[in-house]
Gaussian input, Z-matrix of N, CA and C with variables (Angstrom, degrees):
# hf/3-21g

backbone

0 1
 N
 C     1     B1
 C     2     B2     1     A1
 N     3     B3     2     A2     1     D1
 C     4     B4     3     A3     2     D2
 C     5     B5     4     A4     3     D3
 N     6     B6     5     A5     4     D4
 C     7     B7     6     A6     5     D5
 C     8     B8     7     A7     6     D6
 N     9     B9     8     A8     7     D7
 C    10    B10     9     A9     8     D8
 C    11    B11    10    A10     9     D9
 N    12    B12    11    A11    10    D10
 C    13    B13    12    A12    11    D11
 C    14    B14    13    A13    12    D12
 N    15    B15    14    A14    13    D13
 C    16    B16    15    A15    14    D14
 C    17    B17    16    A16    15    D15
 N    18    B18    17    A17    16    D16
 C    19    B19    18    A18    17    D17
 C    20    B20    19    A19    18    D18
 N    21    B21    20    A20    19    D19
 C    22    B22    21    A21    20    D20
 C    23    B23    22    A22    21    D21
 N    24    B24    23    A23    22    D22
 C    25    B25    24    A24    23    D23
 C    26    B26    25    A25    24    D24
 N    27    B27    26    A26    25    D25
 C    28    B28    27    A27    26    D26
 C    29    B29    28    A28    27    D27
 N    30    B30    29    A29    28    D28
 C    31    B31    30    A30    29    D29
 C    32    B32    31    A31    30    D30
 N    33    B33    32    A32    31    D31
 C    34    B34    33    A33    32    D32
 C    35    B35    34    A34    33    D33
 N    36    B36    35    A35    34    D34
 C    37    B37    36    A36    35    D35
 C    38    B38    37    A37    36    D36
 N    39    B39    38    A38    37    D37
 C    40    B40    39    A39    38    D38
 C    41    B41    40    A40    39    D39
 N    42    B42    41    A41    40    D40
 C    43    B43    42    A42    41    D41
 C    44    B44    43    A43    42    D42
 N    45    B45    44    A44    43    D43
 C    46    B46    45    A45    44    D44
 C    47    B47    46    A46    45    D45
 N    48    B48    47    A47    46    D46
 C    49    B49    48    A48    47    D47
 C    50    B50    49    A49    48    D48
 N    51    B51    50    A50    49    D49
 C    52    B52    51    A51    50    D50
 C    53    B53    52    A52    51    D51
 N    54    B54    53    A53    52    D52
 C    55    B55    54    A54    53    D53
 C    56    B56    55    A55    54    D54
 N    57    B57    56    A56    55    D55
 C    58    B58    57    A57    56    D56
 C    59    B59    58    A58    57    D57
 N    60    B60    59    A59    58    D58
 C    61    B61    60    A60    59    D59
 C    62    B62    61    A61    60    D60
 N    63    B63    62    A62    61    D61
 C    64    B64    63    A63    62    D62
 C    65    B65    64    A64    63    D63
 N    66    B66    65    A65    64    D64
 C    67    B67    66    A66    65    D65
 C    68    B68    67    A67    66    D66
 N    69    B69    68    A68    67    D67
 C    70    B70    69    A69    68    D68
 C    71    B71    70    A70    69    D69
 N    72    B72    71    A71    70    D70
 C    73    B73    72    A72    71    D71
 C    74    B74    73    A73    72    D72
 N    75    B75    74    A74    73    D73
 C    76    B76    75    A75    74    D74
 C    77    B77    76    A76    75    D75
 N    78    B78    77    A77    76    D76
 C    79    B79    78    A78    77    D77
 C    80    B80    79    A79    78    D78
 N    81    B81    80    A80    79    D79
 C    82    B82    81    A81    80    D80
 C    83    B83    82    A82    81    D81
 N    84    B84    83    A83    82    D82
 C    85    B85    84    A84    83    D83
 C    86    B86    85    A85    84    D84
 N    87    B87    86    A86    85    D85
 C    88    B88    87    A87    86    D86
 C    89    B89    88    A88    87    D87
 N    90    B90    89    A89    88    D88
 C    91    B91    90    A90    89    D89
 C    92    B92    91    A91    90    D90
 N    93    B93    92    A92    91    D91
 C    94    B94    93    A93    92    D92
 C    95    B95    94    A94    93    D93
 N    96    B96    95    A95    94    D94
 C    97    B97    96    A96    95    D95
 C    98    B98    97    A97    96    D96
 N    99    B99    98    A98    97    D97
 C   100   B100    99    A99    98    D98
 C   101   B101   100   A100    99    D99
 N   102   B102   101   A101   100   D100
 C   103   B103   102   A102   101   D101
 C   104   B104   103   A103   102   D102
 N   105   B105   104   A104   103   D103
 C   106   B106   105   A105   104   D104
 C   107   B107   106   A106   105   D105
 N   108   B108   107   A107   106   D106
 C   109   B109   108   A108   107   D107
 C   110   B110   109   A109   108   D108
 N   111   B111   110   A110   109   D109
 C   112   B112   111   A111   110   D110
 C   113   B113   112   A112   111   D111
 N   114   B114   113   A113   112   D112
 C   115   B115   114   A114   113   D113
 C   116   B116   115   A115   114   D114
 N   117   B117   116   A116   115   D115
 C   118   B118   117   A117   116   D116
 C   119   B119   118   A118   117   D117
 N   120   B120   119   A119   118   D118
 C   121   B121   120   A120   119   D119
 C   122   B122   121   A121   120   D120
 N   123   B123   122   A122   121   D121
 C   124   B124   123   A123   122   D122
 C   125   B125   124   A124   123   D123
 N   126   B126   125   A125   124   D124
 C   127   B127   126   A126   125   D125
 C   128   B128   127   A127   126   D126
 N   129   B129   128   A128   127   D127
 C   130   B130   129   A129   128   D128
 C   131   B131   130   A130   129   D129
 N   132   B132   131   A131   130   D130
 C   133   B133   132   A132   131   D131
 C   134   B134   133   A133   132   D132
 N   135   B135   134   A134   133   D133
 C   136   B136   135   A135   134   D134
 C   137   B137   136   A136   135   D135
 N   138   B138   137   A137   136   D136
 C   139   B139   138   A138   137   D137
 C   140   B140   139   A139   138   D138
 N   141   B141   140   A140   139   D139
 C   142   B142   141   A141   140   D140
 C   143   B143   142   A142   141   D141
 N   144   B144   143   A143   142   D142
 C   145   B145   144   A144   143   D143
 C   146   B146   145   A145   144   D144
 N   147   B147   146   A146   145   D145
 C   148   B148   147   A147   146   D146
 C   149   B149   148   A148   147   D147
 N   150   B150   149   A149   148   D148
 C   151   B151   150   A150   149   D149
 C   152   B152   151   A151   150   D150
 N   153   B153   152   A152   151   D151
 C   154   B154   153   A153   152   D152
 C   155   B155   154   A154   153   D153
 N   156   B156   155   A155   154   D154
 C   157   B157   156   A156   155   D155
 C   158   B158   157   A157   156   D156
 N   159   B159   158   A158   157   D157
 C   160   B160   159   A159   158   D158
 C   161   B161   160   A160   159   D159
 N   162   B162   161   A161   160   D160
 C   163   B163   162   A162   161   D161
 C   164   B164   163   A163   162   D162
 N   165   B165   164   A164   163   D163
 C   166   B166   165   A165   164   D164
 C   167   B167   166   A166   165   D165
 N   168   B168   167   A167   166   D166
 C   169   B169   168   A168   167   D167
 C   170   B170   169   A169   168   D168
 N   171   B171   170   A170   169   D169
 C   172   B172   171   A171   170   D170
 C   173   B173   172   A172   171   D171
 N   174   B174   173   A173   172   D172
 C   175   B175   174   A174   173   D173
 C   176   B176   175   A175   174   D174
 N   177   B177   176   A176   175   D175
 C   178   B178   177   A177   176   D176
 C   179   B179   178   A178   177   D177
 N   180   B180   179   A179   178   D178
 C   181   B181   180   A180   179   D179
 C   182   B182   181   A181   180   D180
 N   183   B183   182   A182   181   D181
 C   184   B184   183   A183   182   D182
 C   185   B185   184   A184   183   D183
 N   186   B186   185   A185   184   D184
 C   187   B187   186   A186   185   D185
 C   188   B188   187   A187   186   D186
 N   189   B189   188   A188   187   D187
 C   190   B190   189   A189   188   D188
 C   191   B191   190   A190   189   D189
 N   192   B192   191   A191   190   D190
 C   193   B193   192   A192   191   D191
 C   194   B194   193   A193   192   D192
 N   195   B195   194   A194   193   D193
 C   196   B196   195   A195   194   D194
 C   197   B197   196   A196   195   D195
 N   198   B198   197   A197   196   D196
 C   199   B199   198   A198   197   D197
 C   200   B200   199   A199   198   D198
 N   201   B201   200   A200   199   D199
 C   202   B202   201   A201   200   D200
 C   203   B203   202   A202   201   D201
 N   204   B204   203   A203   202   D202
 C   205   B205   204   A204   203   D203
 C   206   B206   205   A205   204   D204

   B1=1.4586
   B2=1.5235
   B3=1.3637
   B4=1.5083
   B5=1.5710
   B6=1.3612
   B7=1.0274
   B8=1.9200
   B9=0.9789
   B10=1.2782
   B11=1.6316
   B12=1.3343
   B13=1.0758
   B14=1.1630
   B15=1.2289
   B16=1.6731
   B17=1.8993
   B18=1.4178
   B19=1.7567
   B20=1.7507
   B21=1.6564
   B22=1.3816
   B23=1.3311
   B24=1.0421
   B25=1.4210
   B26=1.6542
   B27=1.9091
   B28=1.6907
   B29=1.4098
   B30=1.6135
   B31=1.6177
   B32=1.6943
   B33=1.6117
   B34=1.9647
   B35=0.9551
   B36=1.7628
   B37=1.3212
   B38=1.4190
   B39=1.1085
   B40=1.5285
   B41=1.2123
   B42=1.6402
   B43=1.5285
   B44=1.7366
   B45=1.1694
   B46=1.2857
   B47=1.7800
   B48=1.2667
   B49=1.3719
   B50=1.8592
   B51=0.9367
   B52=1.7618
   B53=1.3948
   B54=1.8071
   B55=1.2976
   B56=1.8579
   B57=1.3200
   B58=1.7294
   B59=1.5745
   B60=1.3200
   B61=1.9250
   B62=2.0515
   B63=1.2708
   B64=1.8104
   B65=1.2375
   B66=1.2568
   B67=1.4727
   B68=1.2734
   B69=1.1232
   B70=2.1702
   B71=1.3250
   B72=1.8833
   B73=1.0725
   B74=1.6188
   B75=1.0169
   B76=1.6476
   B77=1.4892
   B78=1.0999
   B79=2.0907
   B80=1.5816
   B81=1.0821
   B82=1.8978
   B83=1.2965
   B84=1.4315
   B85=2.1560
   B86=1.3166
   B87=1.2295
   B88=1.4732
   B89=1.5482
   B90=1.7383
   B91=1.8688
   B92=1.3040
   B93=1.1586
   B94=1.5784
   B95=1.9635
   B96=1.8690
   B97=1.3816
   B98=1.9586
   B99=1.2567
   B100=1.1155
   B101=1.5533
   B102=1.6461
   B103=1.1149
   B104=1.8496
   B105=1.4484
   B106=1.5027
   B107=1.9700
   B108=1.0777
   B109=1.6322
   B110=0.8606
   B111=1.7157
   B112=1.2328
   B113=1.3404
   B114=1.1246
   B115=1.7807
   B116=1.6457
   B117=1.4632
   B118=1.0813
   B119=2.0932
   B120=1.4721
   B121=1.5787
   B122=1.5036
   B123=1.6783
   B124=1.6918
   B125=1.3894
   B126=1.5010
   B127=1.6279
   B128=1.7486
   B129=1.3848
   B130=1.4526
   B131=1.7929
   B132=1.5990
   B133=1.3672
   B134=1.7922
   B135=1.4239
   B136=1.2784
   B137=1.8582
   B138=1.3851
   B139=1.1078
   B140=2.1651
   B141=1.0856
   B142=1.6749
   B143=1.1890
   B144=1.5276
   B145=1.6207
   B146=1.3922
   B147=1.2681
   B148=1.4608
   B149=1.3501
   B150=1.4232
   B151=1.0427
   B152=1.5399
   B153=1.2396
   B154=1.4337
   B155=1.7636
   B156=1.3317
   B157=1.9321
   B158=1.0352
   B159=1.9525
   B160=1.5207
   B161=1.3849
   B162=1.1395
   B163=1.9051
   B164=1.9803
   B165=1.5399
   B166=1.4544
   B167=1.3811
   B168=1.3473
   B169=0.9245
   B170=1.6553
   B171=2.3166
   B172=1.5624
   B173=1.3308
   B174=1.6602
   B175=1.0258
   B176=2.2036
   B177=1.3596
   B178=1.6374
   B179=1.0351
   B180=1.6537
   B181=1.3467
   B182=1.4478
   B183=1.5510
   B184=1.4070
   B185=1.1489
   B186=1.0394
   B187=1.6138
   B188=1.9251
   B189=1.2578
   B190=1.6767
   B191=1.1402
   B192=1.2049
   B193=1.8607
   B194=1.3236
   B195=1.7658
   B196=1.4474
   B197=1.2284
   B198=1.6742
   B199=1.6720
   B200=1.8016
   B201=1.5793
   B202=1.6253
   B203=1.7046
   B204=1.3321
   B205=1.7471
   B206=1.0493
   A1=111.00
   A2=115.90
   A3=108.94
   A4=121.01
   A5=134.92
   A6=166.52
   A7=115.57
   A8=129.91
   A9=120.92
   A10=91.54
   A11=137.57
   A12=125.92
   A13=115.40
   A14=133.32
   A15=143.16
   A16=83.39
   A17=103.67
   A18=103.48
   A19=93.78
   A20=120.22
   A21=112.86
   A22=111.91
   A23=136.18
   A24=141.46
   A25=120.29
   A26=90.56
   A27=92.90
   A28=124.71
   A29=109.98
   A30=91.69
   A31=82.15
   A32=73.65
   A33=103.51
   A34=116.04
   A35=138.03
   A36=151.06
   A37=102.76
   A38=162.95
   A39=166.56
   A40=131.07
   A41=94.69
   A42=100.88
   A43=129.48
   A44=145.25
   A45=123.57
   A46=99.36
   A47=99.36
   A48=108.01
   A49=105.02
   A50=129.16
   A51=111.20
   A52=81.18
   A53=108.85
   A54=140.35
   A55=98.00
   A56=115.65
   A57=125.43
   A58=80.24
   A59=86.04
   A60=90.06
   A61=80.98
   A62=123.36
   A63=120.08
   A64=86.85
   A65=102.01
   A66=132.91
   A67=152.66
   A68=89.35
   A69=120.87
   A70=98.76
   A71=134.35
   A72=103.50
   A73=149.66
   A74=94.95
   A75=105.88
   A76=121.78
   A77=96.96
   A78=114.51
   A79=99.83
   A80=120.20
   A81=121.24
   A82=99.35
   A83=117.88
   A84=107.48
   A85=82.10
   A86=151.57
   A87=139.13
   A88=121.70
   A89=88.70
   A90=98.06
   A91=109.17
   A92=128.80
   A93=124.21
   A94=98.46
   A95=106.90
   A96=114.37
   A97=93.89
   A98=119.53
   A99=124.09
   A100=144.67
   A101=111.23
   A102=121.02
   A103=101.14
   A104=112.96
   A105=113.99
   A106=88.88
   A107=122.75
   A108=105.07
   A109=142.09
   A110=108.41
   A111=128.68
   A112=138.41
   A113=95.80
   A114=93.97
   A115=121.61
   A116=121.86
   A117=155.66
   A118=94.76
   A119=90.28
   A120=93.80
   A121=91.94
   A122=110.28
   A123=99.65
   A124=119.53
   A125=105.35
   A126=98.43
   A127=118.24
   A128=101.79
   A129=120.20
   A130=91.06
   A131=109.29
   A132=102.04
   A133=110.26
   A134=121.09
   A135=108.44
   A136=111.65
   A137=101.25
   A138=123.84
   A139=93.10
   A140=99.15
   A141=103.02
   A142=118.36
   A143=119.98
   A144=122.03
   A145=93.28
   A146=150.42
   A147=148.76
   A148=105.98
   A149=114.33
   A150=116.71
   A151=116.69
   A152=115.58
   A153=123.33
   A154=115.05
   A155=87.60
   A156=89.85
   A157=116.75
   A158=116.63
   A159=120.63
   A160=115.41
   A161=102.16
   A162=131.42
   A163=93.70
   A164=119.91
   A165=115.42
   A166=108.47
   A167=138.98
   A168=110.78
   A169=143.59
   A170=85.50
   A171=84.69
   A172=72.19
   A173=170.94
   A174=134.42
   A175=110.92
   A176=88.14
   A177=85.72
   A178=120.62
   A179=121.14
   A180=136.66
   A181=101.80
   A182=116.83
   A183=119.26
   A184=112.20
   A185=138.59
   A186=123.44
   A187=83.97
   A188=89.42
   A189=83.04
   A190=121.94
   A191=119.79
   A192=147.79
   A193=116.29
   A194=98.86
   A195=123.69
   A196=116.84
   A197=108.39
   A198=108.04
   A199=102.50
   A200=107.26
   A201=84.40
   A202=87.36
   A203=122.69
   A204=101.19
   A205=91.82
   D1=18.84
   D2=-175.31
   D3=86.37
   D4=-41.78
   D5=-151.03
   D6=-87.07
   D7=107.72
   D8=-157.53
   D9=-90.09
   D10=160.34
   D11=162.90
   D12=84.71
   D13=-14.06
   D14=-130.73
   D15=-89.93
   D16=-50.35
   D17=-164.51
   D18=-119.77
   D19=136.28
   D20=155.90
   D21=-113.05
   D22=128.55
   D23=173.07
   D24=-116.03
   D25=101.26
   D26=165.05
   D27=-125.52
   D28=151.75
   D29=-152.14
   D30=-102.72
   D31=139.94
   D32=155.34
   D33=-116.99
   D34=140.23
   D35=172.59
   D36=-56.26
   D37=107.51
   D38=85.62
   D39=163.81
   D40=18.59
   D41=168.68
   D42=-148.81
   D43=-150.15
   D44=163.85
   D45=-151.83
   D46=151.43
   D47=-165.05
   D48=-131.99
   D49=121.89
   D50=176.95
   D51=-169.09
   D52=151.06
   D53=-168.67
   D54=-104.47
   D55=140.86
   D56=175.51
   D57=-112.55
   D58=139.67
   D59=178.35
   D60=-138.35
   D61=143.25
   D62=169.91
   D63=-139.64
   D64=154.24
   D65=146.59
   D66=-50.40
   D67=-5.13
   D68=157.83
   D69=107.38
   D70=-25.35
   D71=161.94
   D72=-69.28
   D73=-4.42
   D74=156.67
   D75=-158.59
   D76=149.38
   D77=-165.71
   D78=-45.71
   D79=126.43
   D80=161.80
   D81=-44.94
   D82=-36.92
   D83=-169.28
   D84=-71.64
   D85=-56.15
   D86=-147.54
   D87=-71.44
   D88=-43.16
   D89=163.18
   D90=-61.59
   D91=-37.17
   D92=-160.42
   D93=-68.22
   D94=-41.23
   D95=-156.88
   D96=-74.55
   D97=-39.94
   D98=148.26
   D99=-22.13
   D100=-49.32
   D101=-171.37
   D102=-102.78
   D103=-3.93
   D104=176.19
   D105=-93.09
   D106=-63.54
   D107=167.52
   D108=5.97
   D109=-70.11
   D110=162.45
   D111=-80.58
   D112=-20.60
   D113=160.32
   D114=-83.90
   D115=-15.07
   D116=156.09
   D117=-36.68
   D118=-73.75
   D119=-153.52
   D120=-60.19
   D121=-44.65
   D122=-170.47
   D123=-77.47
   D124=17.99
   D125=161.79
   D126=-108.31
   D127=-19.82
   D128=160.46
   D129=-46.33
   D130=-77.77
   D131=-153.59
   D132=-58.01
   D133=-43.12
   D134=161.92
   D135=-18.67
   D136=-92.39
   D137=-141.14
   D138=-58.76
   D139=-31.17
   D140=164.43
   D141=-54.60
   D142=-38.83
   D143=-173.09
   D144=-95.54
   D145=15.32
   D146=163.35
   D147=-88.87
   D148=-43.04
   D149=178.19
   D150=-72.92
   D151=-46.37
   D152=149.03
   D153=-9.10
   D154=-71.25
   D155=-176.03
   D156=-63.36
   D157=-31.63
   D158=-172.85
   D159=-56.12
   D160=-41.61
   D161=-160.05
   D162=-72.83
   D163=-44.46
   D164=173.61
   D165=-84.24
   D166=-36.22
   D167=174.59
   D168=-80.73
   D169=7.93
   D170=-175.06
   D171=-117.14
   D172=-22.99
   D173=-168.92
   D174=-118.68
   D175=-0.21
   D176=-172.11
   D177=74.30
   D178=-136.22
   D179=172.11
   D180=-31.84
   D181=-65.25
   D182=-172.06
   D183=-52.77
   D184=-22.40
   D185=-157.52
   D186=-89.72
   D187=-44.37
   D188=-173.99
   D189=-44.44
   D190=-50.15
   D191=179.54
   D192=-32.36
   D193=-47.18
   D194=-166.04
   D195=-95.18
   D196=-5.11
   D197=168.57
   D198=-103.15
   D199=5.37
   D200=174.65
   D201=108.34
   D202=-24.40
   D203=-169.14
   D204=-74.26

């Protein structure tokens, strides 16, 4: 992002540690409750498009049929 400092990353064995720092328009707890949301939905959609493949590779045509293709 241009920004020196912007991200520090140090690794610890079994856990994760990182600071939300905002800009006062919205609460770091709120960005944080925010940014679990969205990783939320894009693991829904992962795990939807897994299923996706499961569904063609165990029914074929049908699986297709049954999502609407």
């Amino acid at each position: 992002m241009g920004k020196p400092g912007l991200i520090e990353i140090h690794a610890k064995e079994d856990s994760f540690i990182f600071t939300v720092e905002s800009t006062g328009a919205i609460k770091a707890s709120q960005l944080l409750l925010n940014a679990i949301e969205v990783l939320k939905q894009k693991l829904d959609a992962v795990r939807l498009s897994e299923d996706t493949v499961e569904a063609d590779d165990q029914f074929g045509e049908l699986g297709a049929h049954m999502r609407g293709g």
